[in-house]
C-alpha positions in Angstrom: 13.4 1.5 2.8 16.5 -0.4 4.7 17.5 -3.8 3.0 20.2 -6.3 2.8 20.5 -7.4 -0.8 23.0 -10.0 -2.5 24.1 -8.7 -5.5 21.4 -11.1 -7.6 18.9 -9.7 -4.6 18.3 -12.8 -2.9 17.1 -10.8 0.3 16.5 -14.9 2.2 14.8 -18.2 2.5 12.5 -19.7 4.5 11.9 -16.2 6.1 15.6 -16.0 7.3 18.9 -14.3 6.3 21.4 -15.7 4.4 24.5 -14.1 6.1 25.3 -13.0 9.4 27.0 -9.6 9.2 27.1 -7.7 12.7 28.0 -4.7 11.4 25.3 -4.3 9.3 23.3 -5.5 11.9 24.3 -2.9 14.3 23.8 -0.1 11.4 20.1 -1.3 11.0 20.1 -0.9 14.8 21.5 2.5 14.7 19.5 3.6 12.0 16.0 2.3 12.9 16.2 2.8 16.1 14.0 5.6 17.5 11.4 5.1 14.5 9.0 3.1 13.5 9.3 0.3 11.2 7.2 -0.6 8.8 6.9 -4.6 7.7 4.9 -7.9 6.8 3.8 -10.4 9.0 6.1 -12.9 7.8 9.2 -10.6 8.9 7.5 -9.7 12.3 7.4 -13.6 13.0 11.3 -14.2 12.2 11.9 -12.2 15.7 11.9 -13.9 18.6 10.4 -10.6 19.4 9.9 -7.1 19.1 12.8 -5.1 18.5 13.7 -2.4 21.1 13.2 1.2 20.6 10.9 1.0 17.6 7.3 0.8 16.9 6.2 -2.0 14.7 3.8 -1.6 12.0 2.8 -5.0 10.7 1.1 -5.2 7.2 -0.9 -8.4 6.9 -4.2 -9.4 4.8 -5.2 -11.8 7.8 -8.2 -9.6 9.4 -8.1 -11.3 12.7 -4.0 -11.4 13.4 -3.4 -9.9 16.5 0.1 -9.0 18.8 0.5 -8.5 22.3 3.0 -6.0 22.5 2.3 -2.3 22.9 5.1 -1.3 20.5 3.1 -2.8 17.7 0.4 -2.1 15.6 -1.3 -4.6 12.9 -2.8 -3.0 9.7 -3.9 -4.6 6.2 -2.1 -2.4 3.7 1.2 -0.5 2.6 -1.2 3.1 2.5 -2.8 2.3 5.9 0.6 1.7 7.3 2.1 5.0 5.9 -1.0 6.9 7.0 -0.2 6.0 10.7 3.7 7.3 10.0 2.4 10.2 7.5 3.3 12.5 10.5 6.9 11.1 11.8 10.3 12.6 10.1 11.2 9.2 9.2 10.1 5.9 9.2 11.6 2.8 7.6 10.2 -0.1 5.6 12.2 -3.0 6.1 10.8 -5.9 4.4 10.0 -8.8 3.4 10.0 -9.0 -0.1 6.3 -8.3 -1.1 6.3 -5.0 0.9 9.4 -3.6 -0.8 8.1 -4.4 -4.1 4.7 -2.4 -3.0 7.1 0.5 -1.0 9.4 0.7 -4.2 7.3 3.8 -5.8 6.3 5.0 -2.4 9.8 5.4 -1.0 12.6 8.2 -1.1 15.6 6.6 -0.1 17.0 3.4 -0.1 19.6 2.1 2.5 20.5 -1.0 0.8 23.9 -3.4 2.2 24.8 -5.2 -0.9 26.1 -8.9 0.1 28.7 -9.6 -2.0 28.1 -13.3 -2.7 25.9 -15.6 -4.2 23.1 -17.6 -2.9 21.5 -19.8 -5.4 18.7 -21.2 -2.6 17.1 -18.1 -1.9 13.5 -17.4 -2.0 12.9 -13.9 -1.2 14.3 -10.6 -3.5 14.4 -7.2 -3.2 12.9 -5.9 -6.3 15.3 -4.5 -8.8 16.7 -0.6 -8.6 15.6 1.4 -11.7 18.7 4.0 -11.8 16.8 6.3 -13.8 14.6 6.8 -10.9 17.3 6.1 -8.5 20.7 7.9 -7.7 23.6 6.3 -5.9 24.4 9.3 -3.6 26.8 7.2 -0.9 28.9 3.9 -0.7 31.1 2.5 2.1 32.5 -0.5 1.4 33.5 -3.1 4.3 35.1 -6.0 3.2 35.2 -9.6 4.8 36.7 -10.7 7.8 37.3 -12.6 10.7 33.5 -11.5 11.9 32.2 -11.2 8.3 31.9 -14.1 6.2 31.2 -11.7 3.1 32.1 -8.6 1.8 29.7 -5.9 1.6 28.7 -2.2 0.3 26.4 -0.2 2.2 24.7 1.8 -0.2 22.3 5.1 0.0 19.9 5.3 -3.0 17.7 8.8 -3.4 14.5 9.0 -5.6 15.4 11.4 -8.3 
């Protein structure tokens, strides 16, 4: 899984971000890129459109949804989505909220940015990390700047 969290894990609100970091931005790019990503609708519809150089898996319970793009593929569960993948080194779950809390036990790592700040408005969290299932195994931090309204950590989190 690949998330930006704040550090209550107000993930966004009204299916947007709460920040705009571009480096994290371009380490979800450099990351994901080349793989497929796994998400729900609701996160397929905040981009204007697909992202380059990545299949698309969307989850959604609507039956008759449909996308006209060739890098994406609609399917109506979390196991039906990681049956299409089950053959790919790595693939990446990146949100919203609902399909990290269903990817939580499924996962193996977790490349999570922690947003230093708070964000009281937020409707959308990243389900907490249990650290006895968890181990921290790398942080970077990157503070704020002229580009970076907030600090951040990026964080790597492997099942134990």
């Amino acid at each position: 899984m690949i998330a930006a969290a704040a550090e209550d894990n107000a993930l966004g609100k009204d299916n947007d971000l709460l920040w705009h970091l571009p480096d994290d931005f371009k380490r979800f790019k450099s990351l994901t890129s080349g793989h497929t990503i796994i998400m729900g609708r609701k996160t397929y519809e905040s981009f204007p459109k697909p992202l380059p150089n990545r299949k698309h898996v969307i989850i959604t319970r609507d039956k008759n949804y449909t996308v006209d793009y060739d890098a994406c593929v609609v399917v109506h569960s979390l196991p039906e989505a990681l049956e299409l993948v089950k053959d790919e080194p790595l693939s990446f779950v990146i949100g919203g909220g609902e399909i990290y809390k269903l990817g939580m036990e499924l996962a193996n790592k977790i490349e999570l940015t922690r947003v230093h700040g708070s964000f009281e408005d937020a409707d959308t969290f990243f389900p907490e990390i249990d650290e006895t299932i968890w181990e921290l195994a790398t942080e970077q931090y990157h503070p704020k700047d002229e580009k970076h309204k907030y600090a951040f950590t990026y964080l790597t989190y492997l099942k134990i």
